[in-house]
N, C-alpha and C positions, 0 to 999 in steps of 0.2 A: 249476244242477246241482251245483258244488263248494259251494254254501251247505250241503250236508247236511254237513261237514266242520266247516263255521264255527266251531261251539261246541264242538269237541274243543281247540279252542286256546284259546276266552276259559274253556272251566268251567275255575276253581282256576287262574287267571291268577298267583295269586301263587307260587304254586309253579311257574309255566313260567319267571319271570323271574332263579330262580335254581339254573334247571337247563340242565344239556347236550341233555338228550332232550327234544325238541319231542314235546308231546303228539300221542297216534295217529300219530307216527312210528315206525318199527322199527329197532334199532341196528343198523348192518352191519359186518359184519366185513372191509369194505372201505376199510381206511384213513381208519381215525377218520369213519367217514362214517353219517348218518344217513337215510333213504327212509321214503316213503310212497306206496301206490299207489293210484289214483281210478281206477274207472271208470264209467260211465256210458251201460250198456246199450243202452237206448231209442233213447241217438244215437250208437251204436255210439264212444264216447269212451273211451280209455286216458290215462291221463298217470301218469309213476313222477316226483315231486318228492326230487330229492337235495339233500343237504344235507350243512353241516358240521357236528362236535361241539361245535363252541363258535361263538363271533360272536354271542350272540343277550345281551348283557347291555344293560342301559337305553342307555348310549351309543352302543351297537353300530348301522350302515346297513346294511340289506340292499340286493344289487345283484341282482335278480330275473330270470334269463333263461327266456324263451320261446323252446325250440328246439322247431323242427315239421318233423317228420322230416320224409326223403325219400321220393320213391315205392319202394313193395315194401320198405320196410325194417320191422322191427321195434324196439320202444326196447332190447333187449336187444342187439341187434347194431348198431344206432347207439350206443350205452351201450361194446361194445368189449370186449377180455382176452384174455389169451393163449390162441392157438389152440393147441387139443390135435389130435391124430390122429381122424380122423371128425367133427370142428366144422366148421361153415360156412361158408365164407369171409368170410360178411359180419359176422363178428366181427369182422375186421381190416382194415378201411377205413376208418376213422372215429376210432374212440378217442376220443368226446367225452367222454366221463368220464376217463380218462387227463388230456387238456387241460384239463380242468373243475380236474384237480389242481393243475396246472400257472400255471394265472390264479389257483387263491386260495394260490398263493406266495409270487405278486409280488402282487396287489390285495388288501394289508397293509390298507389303510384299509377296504374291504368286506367280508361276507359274502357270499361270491357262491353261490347257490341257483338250481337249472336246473330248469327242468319241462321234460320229454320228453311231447312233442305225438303222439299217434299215431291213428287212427282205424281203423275197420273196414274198409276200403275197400284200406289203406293206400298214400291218395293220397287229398293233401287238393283238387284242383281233383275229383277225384272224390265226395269229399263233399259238397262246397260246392254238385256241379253235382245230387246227391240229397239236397240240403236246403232246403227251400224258407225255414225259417225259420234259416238261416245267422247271419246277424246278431246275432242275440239270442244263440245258443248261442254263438259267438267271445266276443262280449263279454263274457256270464255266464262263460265258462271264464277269462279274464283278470281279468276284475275281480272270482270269488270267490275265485280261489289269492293275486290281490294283496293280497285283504283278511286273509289266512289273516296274513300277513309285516305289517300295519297296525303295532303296535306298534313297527317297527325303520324305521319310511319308507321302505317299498321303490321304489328308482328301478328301472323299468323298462326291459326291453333285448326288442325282440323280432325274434328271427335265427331262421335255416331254410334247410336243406340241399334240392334241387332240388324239389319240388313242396311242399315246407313254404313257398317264396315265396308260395302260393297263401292260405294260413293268413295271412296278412303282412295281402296286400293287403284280406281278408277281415274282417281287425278294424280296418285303416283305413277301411276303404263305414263304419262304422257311425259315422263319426264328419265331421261338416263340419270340423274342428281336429282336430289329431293331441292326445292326452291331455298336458298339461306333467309326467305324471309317465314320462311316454316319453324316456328318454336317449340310447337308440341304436338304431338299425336298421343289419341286417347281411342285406344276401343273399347266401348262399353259390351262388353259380351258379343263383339260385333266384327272379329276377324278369322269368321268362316274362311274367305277368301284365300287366307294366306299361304304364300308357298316361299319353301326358300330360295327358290331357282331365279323367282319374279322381284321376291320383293327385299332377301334377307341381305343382300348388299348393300341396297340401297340404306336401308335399316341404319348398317353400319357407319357407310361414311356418314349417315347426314348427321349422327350421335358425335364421328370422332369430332366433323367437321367445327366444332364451337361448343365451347362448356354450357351455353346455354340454352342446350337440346333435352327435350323431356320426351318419353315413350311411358305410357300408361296401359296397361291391359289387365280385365277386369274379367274374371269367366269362374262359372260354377261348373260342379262335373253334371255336365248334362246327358252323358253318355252313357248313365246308368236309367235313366228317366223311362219309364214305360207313361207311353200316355197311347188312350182312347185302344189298349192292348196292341200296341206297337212301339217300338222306340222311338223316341223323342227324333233322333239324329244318326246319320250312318256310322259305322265304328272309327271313322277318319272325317268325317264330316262336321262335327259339333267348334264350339269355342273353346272347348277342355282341350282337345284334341289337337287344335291348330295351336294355343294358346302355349301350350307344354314345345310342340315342335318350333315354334318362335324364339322361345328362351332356350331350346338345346342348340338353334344357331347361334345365338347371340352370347352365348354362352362361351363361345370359342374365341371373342375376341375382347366380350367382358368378364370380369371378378363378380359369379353373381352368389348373395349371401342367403341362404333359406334361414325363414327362423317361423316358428307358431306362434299366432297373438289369437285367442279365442278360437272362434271355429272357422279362423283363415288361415292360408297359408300365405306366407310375403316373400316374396323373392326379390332383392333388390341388385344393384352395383353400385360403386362405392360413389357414395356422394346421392345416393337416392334419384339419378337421374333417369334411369331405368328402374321401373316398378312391376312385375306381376301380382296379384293377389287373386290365390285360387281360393274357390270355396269349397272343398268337401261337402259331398252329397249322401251321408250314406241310407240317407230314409228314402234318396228318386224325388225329392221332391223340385219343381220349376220354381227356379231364383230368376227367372229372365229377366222382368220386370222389378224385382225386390232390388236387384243390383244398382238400378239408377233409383228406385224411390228411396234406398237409405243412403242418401247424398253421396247417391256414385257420382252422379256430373262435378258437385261440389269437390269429391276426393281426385276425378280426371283430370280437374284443373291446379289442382295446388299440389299434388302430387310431388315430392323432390324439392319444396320449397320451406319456409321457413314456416309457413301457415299450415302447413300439414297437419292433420289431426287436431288443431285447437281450434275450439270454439264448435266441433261439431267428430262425430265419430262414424266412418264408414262403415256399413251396416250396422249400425244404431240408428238411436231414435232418429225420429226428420229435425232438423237444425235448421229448419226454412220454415216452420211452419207458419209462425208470423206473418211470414210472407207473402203468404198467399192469398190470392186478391180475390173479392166476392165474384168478380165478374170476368169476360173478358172484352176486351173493348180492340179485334182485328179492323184496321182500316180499309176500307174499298181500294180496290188495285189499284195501281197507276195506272196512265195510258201507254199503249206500248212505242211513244215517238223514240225513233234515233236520233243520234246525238250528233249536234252538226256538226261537220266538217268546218273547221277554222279556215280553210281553202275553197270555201261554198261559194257559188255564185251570189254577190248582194242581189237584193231586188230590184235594184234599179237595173242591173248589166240584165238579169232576165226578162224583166219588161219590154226591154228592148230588142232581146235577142228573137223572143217571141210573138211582135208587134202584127208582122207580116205573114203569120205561119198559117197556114191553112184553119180551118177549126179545128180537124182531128187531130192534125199533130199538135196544135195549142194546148188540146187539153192532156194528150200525151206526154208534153214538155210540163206539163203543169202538179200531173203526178207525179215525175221520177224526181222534179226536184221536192215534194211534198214528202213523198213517201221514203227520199236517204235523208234528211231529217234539217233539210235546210229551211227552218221555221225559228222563226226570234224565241227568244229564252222566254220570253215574259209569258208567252200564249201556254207555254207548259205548266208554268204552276197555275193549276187548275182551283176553281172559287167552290165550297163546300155551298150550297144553300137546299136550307131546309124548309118543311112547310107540313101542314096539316089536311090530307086529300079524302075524300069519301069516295068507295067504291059505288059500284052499279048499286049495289043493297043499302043506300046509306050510312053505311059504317065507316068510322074515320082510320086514318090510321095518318102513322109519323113516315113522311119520306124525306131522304138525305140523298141529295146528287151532287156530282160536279159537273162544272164547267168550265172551256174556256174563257177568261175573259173578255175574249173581246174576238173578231173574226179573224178565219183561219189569211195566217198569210204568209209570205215568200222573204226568205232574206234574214239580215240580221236584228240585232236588238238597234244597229245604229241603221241600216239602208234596209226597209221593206218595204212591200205592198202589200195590202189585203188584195186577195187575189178572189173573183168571181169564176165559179166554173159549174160544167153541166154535173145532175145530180148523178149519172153514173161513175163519175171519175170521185163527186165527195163519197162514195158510198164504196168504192175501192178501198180509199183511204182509211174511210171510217172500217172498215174491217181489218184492213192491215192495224190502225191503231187500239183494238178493241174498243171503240165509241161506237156515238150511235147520233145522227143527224136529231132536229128537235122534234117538238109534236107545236101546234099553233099553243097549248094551254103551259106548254111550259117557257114556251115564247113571253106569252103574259107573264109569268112568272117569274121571269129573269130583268125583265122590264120592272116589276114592280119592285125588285130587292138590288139594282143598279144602282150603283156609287155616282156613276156619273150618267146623267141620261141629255144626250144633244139633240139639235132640233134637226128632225132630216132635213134633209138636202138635196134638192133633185135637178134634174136640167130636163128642159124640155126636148122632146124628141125632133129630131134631124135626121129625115133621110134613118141609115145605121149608124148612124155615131155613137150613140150611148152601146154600142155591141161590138166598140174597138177597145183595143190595150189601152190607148190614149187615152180613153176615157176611165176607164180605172184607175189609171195613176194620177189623174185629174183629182178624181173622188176622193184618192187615198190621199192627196195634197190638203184636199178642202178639210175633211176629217181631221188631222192632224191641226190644223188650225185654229178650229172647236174644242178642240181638246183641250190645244193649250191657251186660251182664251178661259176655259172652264174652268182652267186650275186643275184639270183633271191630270195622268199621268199611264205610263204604260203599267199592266198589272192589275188593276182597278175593275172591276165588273162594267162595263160600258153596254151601253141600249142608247136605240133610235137612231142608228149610223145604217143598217143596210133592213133588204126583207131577210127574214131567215127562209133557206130551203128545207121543208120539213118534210118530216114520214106522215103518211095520211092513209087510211083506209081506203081513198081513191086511185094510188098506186095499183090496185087489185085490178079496180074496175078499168083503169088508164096507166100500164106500162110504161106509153109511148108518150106520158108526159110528166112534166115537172109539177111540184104544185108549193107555191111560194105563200108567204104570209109577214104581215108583221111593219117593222118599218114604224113605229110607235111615237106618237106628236107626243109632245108634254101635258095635255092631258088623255094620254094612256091611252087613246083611241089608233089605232093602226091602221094606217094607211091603204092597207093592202090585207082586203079581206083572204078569206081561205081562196087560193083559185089555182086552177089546173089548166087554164085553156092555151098554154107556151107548149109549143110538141118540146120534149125531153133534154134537146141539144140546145134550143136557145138559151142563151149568157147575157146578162147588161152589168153594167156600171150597181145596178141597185140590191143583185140577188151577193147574197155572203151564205158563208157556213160556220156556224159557229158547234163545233164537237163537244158534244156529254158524254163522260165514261157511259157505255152502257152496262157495268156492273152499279146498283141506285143499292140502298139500304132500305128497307121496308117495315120499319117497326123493329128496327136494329138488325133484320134479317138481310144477309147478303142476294142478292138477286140479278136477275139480266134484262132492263126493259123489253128489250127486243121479246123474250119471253112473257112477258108479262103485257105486253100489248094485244096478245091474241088470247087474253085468259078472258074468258065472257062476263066475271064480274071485276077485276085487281084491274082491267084497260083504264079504268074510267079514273086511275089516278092520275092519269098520264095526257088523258084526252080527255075531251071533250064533245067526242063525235059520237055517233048515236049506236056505232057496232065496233065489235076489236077490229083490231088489223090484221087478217091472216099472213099479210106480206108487208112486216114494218123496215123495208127496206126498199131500197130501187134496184132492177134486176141489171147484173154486171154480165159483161163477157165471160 
């Protein structure tokens, strides 16, 4: 699933390795910090990757954590910041990001990089228990975000706050050996799961396998707990419970030492690589959450190491507080493109392959290579622009979208073609990639904040000429020409090279057709008003697609245009036409 991300980090590698900004990351205004958000529809998957501004030069290791939230939380509220009046509470139980701050202050020799685990369900034994193909999806989500970090040797850490244990044990089934590039495990209160049958060998060798293996487990006795006049947890069920039967296996093969420090109990082996720390419950009281807000994350990770306990004290005061940011500043998701195949058809061999094909298979052949990810690097990293819109009521508000730069096309960064096709195949796409085709006002829009804007270019009509491959790869010739005459460059936000095919309110009233726009002179007037009168399958030389995530930000609020196009007053940010869209789409097979 994260392989559609892959190639935003190897295209133009040379330029990642002498910059701050990791490609298809977004800056944040969060203390020098950098994000990226994934998600992953199909298997209802969230993950927001943070990051720092620097650490990533040739010598630099990254130290790569997998935290998988807890149940009912969200990564914005496990993520943390100061609560204002009307916030949630569950913004301030956690502070992993605060703590996140706090470990790359003192872990001087790492870059330390968190992926926030979240799913639809939000509770991963609930996913796990509606996913039949579990295994595959944990490991693909671990081992594409690992390979994302390939270049810096990411040693791997994977910790999780109460039903994130479930995420734990889930990418351990998929392995008879725990992976050598695994350096730590941390259960925050979070290894219900555990059995010795499953998991306590693996436990074993992966500790004996290299001195530099850490086991962290973190549990209060929750098994005295009465809540809502029932028990918190079954008498075999709890963290106490699984927590105590972990370390009597483990026990058999390590030296492990009890000793009391306040009102914990520590059990270690020698060299601190192995840690339990119980808490004594004897008042019933729930430490669920108390466990990570008194810098359990912080104590999961230095745990065993030199840094232990200084500069902050595990269930003591917060040693982050500082750190914690007024605000949160999560970035709009990527789009979901796969990552191309280095063995891809260029676009030249496809243009050609497809010259002669029927129209249906044209635009069949036109999908699959669209849709397995053979699309030039440059068109992925998508352009942020924002603008000030007034709804139906006159009220303004702030919107932030992306966009491609430039239209959708076939091939690599060195052999493509912008590729023309009918809008039910961009509208496939656009759903496979979570976008969303334009609206004619954002047409304008993207026109008026374009880096480089060329002068269309048209050929007069022939017979069908303009409605063959020829002619495409003619246009995409001329295009490139313009370009580099303009000084312009791949990358660049570009306008007045094709019409766009946009979503229209007229879809509703006309299925069975297209409705094009746009094509914009130098001064700003568009060739090609709003029009629908093409039935649905006709293609030329002139019509492009250029893809907008359609998740938009809306006065900092995350959103879905497509949603927000049939809202009777929020449309009118987006358009221009006199009613929403009930169907801001074109209808597919």
């Amino acid at each position: 699933m994260v392989k559609s991300f892959l190639l935003i980090f190897f295209t133009g590698f040379n330029f990642l390795l002498n910059a701050q900004l990791l490609p298809g990351f977004k800056s944040s205004s969060l203390l020098n910090e950098q994000q990226m958000v994934i998600e992953d529809s199909p298997h209802g998957i969230r993950i927001l990757i943070n990051a720092p501004v620097t650490g990533f030069e040739d010598d630099d290791r990254v130290l790569l954590v997998f935290y998988a939230l807890p149940n009912g939380n969200t990564i914005e509220q496990t993520f943390g910041k100061k609560v204002s009046e009307g916030d949630d509470w569950h913004f301030d139980i956690q502070h992993t990001g605060a703590q996140t701050r706090f470990l790359r202050a003192v872990l001087t020799d790492r870059t330390v990089v968190v992926a926030y685990l979240e799913n639809n369900l939000k509770s991963w034994p609930a996913w796990k228990a509606a996913t039949p193909d579990y295994r595959d999806q944990v490991r693909g989500m671990v081992g594409d975000i690992t390979a994302m970090f390939s270049p810096w040797q990411p040693e791997v850490v994977l910790n999780g706050h109460s039903g994130g244990g479930r995420f734990i044990f889930s990418y351990l089934d998929t392995f008879d050996e725990i992976p050598s590039n695994v350096v730590r495990i941390a259960f925050l209160d979070s290894n219900y799961g555990y059995e010795d049958t499953i998991y306590g060998t693996k436990l074993v060798r992966w500790l004996k396998s290299d001195g530099d293996r850490y086991l962290c487990t973190l549990a209060y006795n929750d098994s005295v707990v009465i809540y809502n006049g029932k028990p918190l947890v079954s008498p075999t069920g709890g963290t106490w419970y699984r927590s105590r039967m972990m370390k009597e296996y483990l026990s058999a093969s390590f030296r492990l030492k009890e000793r009391q420090r306040d009102s914990l109990l520590w059990i270690t082996s020698r060299g601190r690589r192995i840690e339990f720390i119980f808490k004594p419950n004897p008042e019933g009281k729930i430490y669920h959450t108390r466990q990570i807000e008194y810098n359990g994350f912080i104590h999961s990770m230095l745990s065993g190491t030199r840094h232990e306990q200084k500069g902050y004290r595990y269930f003591g005061d917060r040693a982050y507080t500082d750190m914690i940011a007024d605000s949160l500043n999560v970035p709009i998701r990527r789009l979901n493109i796969p990552a191309r195949d280095p063995s891809a058809e260029p676009g030249s061999a496809l243009m050609k392959r497809i010259s002669n094909l029927p129209r249906e298979e044209r635009e069949e052949e036109i999908f699959r290579a669209a849709a397995s990810g053979n699309i030039p690097g440059f068109l992925r990293q998508t352009v942020t622009l924002r603008g000030e819109f007034e709804d139906a009521e006159g009220v303004m508000h702030t919107l932030e979208y992306e966009v491609m730069p430039d239209y959708l096309a076939i091939g690599s960064d060195e052999d493509f073609c912008r590729i023309p096709m009918n809008p039910r195949t961009a509208q496939r796409l656009a759903d496979l990639f979570g976008a969303s085709l334009l609206t004619a006002k954002l047409s304008d829009h993207i026109w008026s904040q374009a880096e480089v804007k060329l002068e269309p270019f048209f050929y007069k009509p022939v017979g069908n000429a303009n409605e063959l491959v020829t002619k495409f790869e003619e246009h995409n010739t001329q295009i490139e020409m313009q370009l580099a005459e303009a000084g312009g460059r791949h990358g660049l936000l570009v306008a007045g090279i094709k019409k766009d095919v946009i979503i229209s309110s007229r879809i509703a009233e006309r299925p069975d057709r297209v409705v094009i726009y746009g094509w914009h002179k130098p001064d700003s007037k568009p060739i090609q008003p709003v029009y629908s009168g093409h039935v649905w399958w006709y293609v030329d030389y002139s019509h492009g697609i250029r893809f907008m995530n359609d998740q938009v930000l809306v006065d900092g609020r995350p959103c879905l245009m497509s949603e927000l196009l049939k809202d009777p007053v929020l449309f009118r940010l987006f358009s221009d036409e006199a009613v929403p869209m009930s169907e801001p789409f074109y209808p597919v097979p």
